[in-house]
C-alpha positions, -999 to 999 in steps of 0.1 A, spaced: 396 -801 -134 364 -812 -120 349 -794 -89 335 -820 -62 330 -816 -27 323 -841 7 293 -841 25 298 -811 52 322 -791 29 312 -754 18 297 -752 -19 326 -730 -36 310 -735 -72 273 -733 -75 254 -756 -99 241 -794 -100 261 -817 -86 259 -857 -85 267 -883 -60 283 -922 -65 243 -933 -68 231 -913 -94 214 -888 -69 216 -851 -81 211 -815 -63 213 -781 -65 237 -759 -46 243 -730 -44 273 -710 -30 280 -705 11 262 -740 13 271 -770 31 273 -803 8 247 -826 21 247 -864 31 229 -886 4 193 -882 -1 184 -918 -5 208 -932 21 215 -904 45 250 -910 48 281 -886 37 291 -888 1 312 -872 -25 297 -850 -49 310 -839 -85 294 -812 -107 285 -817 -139 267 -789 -146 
């Protein structure tokens, strides 16, 4: 199962995450999933590591 999140969600799984334009971040845990960093609007993330 993969863990993902939407922009505004809390971070349940900490680690680096990547959006649907290659951008990646770090979250960690009790943190809100942010918009995209290049586009500034809400996006999906999904963990990959």
């Amino acid at each position: 199962m993969k863990i993902s999140g939407n922009t505004g969600e809390k971070v349940t799984s900490p680690g680096i995450y990547r959006n649907k334009y290659g951008k990646r971040v770090t979250l960690e845990v009790g943190k809100n999933f942010p918009p995209c960093p290049e586009k500034g609007i809400p996006t999906r993330w999904e963990k990959i590591e």
